[in-house]
RODO-2510 file (C-alpha; in nm, 4 decimals, decimal comma):
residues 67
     n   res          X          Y          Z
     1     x    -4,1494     2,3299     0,8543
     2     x    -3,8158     2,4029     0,7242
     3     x    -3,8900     2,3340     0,3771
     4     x    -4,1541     2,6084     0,4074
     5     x    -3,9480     2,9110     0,5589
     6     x    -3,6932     2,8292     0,3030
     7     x    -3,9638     2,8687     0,0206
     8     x    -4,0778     3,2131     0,2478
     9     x    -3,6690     3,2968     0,2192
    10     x    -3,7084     3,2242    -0,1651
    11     x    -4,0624     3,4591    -0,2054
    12     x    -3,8925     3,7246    -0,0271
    13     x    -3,5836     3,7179    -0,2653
    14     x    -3,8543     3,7489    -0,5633
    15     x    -4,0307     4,0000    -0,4667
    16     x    -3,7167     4,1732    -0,3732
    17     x    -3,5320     4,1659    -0,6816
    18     x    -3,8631     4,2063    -0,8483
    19     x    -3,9185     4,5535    -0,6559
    20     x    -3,5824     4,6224    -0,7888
    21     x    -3,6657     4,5792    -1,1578
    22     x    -3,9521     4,7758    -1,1466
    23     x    -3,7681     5,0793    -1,0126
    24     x    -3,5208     5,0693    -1,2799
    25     x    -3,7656     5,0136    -1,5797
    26     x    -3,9312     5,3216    -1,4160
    27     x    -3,5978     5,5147    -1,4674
    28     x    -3,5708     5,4216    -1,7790
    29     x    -3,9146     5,5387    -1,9039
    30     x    -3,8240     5,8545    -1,7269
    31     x    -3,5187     5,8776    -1,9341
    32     x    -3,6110     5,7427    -2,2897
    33     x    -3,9488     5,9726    -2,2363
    34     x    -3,6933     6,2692    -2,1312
    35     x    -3,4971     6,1889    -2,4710
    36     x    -3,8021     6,1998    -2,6832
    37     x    -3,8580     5,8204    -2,7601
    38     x    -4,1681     5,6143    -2,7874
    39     x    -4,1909     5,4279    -2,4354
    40     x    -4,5124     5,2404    -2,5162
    41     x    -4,3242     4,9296    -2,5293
    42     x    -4,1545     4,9833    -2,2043
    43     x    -4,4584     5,1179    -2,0128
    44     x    -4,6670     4,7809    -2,1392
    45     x    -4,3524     4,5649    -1,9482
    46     x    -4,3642     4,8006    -1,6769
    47     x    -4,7161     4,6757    -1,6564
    48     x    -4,5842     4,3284    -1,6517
    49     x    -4,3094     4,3673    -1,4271
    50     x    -4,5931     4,5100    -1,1307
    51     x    -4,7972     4,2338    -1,2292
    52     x    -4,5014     3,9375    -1,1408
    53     x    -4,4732     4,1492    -0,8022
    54     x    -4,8299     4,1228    -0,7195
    55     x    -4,8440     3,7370    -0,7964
    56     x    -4,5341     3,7310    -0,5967
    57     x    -4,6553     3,9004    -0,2698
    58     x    -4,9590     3,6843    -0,3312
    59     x    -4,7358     3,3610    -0,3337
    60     x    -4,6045     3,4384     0,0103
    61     x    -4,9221     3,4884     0,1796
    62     x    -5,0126     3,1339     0,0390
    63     x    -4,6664     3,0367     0,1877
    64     x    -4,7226     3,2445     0,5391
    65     x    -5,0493     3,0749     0,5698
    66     x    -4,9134     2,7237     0,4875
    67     x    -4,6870     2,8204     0,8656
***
């Protein structure tokens, strides 16, 4: 059982930091789109980045319902 709250500990610290990235890559859009650049590129990861988070949150209801 131990095993498994330390794997809910780990899911949390993903989706965390994950959280995190996508609020910065959504600054920076805001500022390379303020300065006139092509954010195509960086919209497309943003994409990404949401994507990991869902995958994550889906990860730790797996792990939740493994408790």
């Amino acid at each position: 059982m131990a095993n498994q709250f330390a794997h809910l500990n780990e899911a949390d610290g993903h989706i965390a930091a994950a959280k995190e990235r996508v609020v910065r890559q959504r600054q920076l859009i805001a500022r390379l789109a303020t300065e006139g650049h092509d954010v195509r590129s960086a919209e497309s990861f943003l994409s990404a980045l949401t994507d990991i988070v869902s995958i994550f949150e889906r990860h730790r209801l797996l792990i939740i319902k493994w408790l």
